[in-house]
N, C-alpha and C positions, 0 to 999 in steps of 0.2 A: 259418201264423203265423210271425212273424221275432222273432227270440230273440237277442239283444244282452246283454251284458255290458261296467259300464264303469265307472270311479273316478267316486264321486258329490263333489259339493260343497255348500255353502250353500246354492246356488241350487235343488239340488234337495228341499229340506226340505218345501217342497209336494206334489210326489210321495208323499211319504214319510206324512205326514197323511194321505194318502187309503188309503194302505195297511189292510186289516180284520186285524191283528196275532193280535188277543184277547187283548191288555194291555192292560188299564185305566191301569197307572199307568206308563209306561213311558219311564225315563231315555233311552232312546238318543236318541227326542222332542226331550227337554229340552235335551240337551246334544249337539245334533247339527251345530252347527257348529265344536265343540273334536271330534268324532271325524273330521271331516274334514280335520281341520288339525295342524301340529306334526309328533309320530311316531304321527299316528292314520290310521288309512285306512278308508272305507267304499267298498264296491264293492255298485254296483246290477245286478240280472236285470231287465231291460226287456221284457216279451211287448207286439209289435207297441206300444211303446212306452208302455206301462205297468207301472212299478214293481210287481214282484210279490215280489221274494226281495233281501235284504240282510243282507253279509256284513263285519267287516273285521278290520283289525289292529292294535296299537300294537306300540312297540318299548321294551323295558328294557334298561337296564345297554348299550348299543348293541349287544349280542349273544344278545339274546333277543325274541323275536317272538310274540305272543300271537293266538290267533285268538279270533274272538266275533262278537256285536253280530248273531247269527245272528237275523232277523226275516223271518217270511213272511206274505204273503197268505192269511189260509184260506179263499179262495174258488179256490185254487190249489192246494192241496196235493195230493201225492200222485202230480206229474207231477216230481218227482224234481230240482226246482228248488234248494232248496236246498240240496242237493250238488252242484250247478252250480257255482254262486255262490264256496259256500266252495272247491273246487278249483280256482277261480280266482285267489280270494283267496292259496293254499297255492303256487300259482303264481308270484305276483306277490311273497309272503316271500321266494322259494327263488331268485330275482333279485335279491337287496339284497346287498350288501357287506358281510361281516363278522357277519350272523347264524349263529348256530351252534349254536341249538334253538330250536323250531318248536311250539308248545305251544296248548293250549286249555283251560278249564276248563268244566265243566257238571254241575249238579246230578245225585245217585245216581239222583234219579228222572225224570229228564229223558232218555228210552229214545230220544224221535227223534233227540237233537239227537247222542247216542250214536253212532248209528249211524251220521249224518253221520259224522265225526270217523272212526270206522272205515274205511268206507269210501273217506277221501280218503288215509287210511294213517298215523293216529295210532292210536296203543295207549295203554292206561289205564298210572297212572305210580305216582299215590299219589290214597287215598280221604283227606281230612279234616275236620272242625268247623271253621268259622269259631267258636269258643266264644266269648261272650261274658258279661261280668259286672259289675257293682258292686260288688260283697260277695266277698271272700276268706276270709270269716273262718272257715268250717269247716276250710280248710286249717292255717288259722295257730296255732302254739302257745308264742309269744311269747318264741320263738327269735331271738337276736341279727340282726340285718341286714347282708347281705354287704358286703362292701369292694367301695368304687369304683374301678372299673379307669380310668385314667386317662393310662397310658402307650401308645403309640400301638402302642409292638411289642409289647406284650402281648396287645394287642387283634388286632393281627393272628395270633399263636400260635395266640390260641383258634380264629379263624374256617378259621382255615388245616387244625387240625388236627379240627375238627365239620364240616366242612364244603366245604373244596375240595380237600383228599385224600381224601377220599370220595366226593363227588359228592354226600353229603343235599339232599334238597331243603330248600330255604331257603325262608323267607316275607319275599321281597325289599318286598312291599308285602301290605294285606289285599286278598284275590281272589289275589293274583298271587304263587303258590310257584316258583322254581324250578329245577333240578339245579345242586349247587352248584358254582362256579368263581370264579377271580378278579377276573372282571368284577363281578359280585358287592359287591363290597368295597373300592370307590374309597376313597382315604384321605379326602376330604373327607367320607364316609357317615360312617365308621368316628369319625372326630371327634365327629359331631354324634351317633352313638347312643351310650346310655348303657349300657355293660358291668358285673357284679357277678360277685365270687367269692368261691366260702365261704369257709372258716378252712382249710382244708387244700388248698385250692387245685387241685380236682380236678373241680370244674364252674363253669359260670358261666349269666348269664343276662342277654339282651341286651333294651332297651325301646328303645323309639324312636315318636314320635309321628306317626298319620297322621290322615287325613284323608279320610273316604268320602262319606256322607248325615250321619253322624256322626263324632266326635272319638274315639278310639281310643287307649288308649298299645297299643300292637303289643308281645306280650311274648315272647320266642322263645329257649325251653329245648331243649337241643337230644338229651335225653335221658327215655326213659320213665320214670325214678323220683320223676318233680315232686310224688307226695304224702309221701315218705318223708324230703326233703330240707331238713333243721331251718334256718328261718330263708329259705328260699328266698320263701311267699310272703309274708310278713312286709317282706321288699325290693320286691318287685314293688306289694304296698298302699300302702307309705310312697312309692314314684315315680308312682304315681296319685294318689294326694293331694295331690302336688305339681304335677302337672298338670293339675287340675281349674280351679282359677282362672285356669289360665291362656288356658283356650278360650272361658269362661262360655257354654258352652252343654252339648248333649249330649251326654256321654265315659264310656267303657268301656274295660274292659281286654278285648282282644281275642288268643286265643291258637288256633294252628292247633292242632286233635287227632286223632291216628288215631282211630277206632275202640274201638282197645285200649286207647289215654292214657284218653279217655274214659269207657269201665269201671272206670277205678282210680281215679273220684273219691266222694267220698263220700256214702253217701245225702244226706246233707243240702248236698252243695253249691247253690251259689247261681246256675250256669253256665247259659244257654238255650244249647240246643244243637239247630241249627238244620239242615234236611238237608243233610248233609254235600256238598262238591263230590269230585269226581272229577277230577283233572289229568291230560290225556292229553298225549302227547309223541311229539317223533322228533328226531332229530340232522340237522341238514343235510346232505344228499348233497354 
């Protein structure tokens, strides 16, 4: 049997349909001629030419590289195809200009796509919730609303000092966390997201609106004490109410959680909390 690898395009979207995934509902499908285009890349495993294993990558902030869109044949598995694929893929990142972390995310209970990921020589980085909500209101105790941060060095202070003297992981988009830097935090981002800080000027919390299946204001505290902090989500309610009209359709507030954030919410919060993902990582050689 002859075993090829090679950048898919548009034109192979047919292939790609005949592939037995065991996705019923499955985006990469839907939207497979934006993953082959722009800063997306799909890479096809051809057995005697037949698409059996697909792998690829986009690119953030121009120095950061995502793997994913891992999709295989189950009438194949097992012959170690798709770590083919992605090694290929981790190949074809670690040739690009100017990347300088290599990342992928996958669900805590998703063991194969784990081991891929292992095995091509990513290690796990941070577990989190993509949390999601409508209802803040067990947090809220009717605590004044933070001051709008609106100066542009101010806004840099904070991220500089949460976040790229550190290294935290950031949630530069929803799905996509990751190790913080100043690529990060283009001045044209930092304009458009909306920054808040308390009365004593000692935290803040940043929104900003995305865009996945659904509408999201993206809410990004960058500290574990979000249930103890008076008036915190009180701002975060009043800038989703104000976003709502503005998408008329489906919108959530959306907030990355370890684990342990997640413990510290109250029984009665209103949060679905959905199996957490796993980010795994490496620095560019």
């Amino acid at each position: 049997m002859t075993k090829t690898i090679r950048i898919l395009n548009e034109n192979d979207y047919y292939d790609y349909e005949q592939m037995d995934t065991g996705i019923e509902f499955d985006y990469v499908g839907r939207i497979f001629d934006r993953l082959t285009s722009g800063n997306n890349r799909l890479y096809g495993l051809f057995l005697d030419g037949q698409l059996v294993s697909v792998g690829g990558y986009s690119i953030y902030a121009k120095s950061y590289a995502m793997l994913g869109r891992l999709r295989s044949d189950c009438r194949f598995l097992g012959n170690g195809f798709s770590t083919d694929v992605m090694n290929h893929v981790l190949s074809e990142v670690q040739k690009l200009d100017g990347i300088q972390w290599v990342g992928a995310n996958t669900q805590e209970h998703n063991i194969s796509a784990q081991r891929v990921l292992e095995k091509i020589g990513l290690t796990p980085h941070i577990t989190l919730h993509g949390a999601l909500t409508k209802d803040t209101s067990a947090l809220e105790s009717g605590d004044k609303l933070w001051t709008p941060v609106t100066d542009l060095e101010r806004k840099k202070e904070w991220v500089n000092e949460a976040y790229i003297q550190t290294g935290a992981v950031f949630p530069y988009e929803c799905y996509y966390p990751f190790p913080g830097s100043a690529d990060l935090f283009p001045e044209d981002k930092l304009k458009q997201w909306a920054f808040f800080e308390n009365a004593d000027k000692t935290r803040f919390v940043l929104t900003k609106h995305d865009q996945k299946k659904y509408h999201y204001l993206h809410t990004v505290y960058p500290w574990s004490d979000m249930v103890s902090q008076a008036g915190l989500w009180e701002t975060i309610a009043n800038d989703y109410t104000k976003l709502i009209p503005q998408t008329d359709d489906e919108t959530y507030i959306w907030m990355d959680l370890t684990k342990e954030e997640a413990e510290t919410l109250p029984e009665n919060h209103q949060f679905e909390l959905p199996s957490p993902w796993i980010l795994y990582g490496l620095e560019k050689a």
